[in-house]
DOMARVO-34121 format. One record per atom (N, C-alpha, C): residue in three letters; atom name; x, y, z. Coordinates in steps of 0.001 Angstrom, whole numbers. Last residue first. Layout:
<nodes>
NODE     r    a        px        py        pz
NODE   Ala   CA         X         Y         Z
...
</nodes>
This chain:
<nodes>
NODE     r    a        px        py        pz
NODE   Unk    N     33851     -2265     28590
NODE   Unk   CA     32610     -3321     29227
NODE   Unk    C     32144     -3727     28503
NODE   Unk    N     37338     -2554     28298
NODE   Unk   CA     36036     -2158     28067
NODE   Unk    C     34334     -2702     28112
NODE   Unk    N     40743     -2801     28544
NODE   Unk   CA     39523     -2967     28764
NODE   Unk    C     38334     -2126     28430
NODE   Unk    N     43745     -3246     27549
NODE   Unk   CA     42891     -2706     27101
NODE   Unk    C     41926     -3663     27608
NODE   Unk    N     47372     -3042     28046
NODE   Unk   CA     46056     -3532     28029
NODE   Unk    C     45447     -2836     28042
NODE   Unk    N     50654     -3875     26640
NODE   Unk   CA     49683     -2515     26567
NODE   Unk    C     48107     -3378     26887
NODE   Unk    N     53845     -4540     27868
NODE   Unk   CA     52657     -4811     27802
NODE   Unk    C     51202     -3833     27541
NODE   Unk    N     56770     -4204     26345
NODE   Unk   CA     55860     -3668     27294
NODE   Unk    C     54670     -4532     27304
NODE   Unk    N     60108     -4930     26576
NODE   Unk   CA     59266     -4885     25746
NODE   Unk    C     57868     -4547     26875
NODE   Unk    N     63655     -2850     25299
NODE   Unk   CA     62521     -3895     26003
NODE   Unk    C     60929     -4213     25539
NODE   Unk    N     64140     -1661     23220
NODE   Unk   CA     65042     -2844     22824
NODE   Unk    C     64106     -3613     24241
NODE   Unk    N     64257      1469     25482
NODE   Unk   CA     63994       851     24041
NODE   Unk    C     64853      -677     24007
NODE   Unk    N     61475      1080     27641
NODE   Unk   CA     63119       877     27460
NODE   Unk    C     63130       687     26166
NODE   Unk    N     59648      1720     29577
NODE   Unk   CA     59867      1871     28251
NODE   Unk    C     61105      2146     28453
NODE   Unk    N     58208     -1465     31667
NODE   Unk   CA     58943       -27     31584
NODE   Unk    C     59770       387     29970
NODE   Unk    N     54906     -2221     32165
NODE   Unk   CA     56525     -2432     31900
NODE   Unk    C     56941     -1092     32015
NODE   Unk    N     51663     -1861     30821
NODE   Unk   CA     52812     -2095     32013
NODE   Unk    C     54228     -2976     31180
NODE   Unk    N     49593       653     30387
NODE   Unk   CA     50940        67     29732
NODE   Unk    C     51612      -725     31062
NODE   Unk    N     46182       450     29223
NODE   Unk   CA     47145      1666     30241
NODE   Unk    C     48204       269     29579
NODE   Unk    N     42842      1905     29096
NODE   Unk   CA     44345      1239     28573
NODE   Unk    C     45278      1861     29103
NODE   Unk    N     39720      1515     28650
NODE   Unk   CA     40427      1706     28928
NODE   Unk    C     41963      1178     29095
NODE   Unk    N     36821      2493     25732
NODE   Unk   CA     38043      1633     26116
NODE   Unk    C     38851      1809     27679
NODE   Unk    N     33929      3549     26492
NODE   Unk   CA     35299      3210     25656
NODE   Unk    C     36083      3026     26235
NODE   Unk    N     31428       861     26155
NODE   Unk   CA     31941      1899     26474
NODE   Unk    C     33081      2122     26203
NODE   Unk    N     29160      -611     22757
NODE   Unk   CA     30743      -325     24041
NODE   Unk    C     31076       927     24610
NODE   Unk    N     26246       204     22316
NODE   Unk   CA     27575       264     22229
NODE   Unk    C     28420       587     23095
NODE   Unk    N     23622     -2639     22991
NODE   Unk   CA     24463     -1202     23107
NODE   Unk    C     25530      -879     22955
NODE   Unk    N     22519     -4108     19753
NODE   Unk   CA     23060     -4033     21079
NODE   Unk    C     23526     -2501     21659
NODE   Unk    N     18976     -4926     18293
NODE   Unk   CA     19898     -4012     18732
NODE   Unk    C     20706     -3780     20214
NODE   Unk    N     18109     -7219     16443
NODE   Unk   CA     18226     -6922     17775
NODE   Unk    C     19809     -5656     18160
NODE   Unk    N     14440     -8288     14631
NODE   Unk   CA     16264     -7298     14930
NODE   Unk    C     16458     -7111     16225
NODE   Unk    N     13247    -10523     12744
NODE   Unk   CA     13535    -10120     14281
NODE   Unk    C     15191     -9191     14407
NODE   Unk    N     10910    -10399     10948
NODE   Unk   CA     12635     -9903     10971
NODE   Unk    C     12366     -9633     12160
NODE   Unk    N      8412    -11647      8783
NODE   Unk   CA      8994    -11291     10157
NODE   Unk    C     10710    -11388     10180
NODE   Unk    N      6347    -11418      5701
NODE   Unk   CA      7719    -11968      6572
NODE   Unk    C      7793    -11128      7351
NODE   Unk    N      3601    -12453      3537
NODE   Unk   CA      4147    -11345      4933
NODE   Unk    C      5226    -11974      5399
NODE   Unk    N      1748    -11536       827
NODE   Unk   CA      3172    -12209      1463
NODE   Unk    C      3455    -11326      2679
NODE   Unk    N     -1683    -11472      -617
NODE   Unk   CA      -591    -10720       713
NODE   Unk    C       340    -11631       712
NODE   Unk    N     -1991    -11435     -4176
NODE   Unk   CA     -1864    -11710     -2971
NODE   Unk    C     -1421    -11290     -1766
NODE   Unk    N      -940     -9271     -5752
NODE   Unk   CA     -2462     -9908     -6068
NODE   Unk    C     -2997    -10519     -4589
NODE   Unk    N       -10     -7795     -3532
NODE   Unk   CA      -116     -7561     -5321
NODE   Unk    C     -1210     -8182     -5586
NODE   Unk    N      1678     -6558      -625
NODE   Unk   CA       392     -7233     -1786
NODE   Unk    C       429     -6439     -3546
NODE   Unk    N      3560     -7330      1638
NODE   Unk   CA      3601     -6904       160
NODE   Unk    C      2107     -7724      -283
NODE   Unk    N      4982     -7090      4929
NODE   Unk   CA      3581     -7181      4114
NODE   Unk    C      3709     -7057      2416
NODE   Unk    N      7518     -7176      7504
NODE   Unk   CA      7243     -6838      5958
NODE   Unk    C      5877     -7701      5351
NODE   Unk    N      7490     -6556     10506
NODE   Unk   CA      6680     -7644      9434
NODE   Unk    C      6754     -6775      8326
NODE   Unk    N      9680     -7162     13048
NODE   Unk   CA      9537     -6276     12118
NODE   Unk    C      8901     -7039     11283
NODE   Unk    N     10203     -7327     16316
NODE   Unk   CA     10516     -8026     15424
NODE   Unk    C      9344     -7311     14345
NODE   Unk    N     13294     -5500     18584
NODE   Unk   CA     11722     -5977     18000
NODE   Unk    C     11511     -7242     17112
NODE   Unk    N     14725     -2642     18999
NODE   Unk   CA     14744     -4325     19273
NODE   Unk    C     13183     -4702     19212
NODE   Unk    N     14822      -140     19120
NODE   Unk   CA     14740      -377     18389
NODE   Unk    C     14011     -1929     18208
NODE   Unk    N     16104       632     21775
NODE   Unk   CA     14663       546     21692
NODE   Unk    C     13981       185     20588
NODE   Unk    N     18640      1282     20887
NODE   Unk   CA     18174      -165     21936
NODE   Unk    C     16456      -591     21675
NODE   Unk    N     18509      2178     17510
NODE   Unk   CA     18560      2606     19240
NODE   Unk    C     18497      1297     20116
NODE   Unk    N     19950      3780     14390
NODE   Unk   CA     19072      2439     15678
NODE   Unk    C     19485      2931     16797
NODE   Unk    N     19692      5453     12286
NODE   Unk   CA     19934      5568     13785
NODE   Unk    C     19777      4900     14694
NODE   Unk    N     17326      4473     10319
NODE   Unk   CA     18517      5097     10552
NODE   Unk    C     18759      4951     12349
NODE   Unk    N     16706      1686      8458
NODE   Unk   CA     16227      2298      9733
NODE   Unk    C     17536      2961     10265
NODE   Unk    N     14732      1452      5570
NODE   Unk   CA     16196      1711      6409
NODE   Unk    C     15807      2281      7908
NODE   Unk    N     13046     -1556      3290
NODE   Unk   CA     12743       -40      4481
NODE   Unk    C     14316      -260      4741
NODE   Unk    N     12160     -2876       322
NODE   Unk   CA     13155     -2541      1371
NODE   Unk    C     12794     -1209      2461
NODE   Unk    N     10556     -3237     -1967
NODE   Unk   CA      9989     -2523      -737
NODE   Unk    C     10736     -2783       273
NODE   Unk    N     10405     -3673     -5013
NODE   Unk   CA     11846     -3520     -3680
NODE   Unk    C     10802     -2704     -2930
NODE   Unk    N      8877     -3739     -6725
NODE   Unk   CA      9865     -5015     -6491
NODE   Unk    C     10790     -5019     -5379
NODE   Unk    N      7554      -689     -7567
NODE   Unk   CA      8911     -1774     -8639
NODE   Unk    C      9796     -2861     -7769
NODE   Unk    N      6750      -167     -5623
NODE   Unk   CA      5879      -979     -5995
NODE   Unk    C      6736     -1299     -7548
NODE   Unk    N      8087      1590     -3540
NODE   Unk   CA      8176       386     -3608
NODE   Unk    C      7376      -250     -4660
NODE   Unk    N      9769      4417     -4939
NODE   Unk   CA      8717      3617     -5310
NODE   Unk    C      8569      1915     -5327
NODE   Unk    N     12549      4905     -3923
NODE   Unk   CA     11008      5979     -3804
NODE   Unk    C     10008      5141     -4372
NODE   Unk    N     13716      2316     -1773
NODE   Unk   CA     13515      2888     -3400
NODE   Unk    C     12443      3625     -2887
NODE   Unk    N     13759      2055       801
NODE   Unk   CA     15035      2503       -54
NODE   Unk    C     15213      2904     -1449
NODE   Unk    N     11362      4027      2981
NODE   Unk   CA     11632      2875      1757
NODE   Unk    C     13222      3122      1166
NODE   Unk    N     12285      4748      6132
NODE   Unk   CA     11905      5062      4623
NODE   Unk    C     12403      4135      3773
NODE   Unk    N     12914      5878      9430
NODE   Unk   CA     12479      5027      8501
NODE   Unk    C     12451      5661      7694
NODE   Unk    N     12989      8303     11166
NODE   Unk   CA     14138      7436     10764
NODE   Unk    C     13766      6005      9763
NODE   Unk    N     10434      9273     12250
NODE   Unk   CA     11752     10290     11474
NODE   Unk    C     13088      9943     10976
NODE   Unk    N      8755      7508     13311
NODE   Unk   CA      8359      8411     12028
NODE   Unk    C      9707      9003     11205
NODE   Unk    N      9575      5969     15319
NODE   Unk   CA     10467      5325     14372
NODE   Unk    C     10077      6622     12844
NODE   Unk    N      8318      5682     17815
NODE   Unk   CA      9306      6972     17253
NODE   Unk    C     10197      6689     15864
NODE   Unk    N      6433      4218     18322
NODE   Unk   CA      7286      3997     18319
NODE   Unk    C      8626      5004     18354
NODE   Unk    N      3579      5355     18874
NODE   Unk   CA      4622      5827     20292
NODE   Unk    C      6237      4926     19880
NODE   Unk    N      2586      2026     17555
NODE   Unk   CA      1946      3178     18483
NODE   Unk    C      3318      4131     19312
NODE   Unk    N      3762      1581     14360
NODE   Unk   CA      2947       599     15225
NODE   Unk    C      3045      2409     15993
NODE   Unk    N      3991      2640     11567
NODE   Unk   CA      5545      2924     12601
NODE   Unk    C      4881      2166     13804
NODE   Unk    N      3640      1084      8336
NODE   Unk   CA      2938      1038      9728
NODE   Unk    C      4589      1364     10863
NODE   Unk    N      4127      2760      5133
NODE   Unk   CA      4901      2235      6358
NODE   Unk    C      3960      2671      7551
NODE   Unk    N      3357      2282      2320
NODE   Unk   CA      3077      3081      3489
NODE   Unk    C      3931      2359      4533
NODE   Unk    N      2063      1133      -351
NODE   Unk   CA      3307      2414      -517
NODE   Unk    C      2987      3292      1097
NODE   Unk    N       811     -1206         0
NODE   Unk   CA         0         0         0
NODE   Unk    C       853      1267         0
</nodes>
């Protein structure tokens, strides 16, 4: 029906859109910009033509890493050698 259901209070109005301006040449691909946590769902693509076809996409959006932390142990000697670690949750 060249429309996108955003379901209730999703917030999805300002980050969705077909990838072709005219799904009804064969591609009714949607993009979803900016994912969020809140994103996480599971998503029904519908297409009718003569018939309805419907598929489900379960997406799951993770949160992104905090950043890093790193620090060096040893001592900088040239011709020695150090250890550099790195954590992050």
């Amino acid at each position: 029906d060249h429309h996108v259901n955003y379901g209730s209070g999703s917030g999805l109005q300002d980050r969705v859109a077909f990838v072709q301006n005219d799904p009804s040449q064969y591609d009714a691909s949607i993009r979803l910009a900016d994912l969020q946590v809140s994103d996480t769902g599971t998503y029904q693509c519908r297409v009718k033509k003569n018939t309805v076809a419907v598929h489900e996409v379960i997406v799951t959006v993770q949160e992104k890493p905090a950043d890093p932390q790193c620090w060096t142990e040893g001592e900088l000697v040239e011709g020695g050698s150090i250890l550099l670690r790195c954590y992050s949750r």
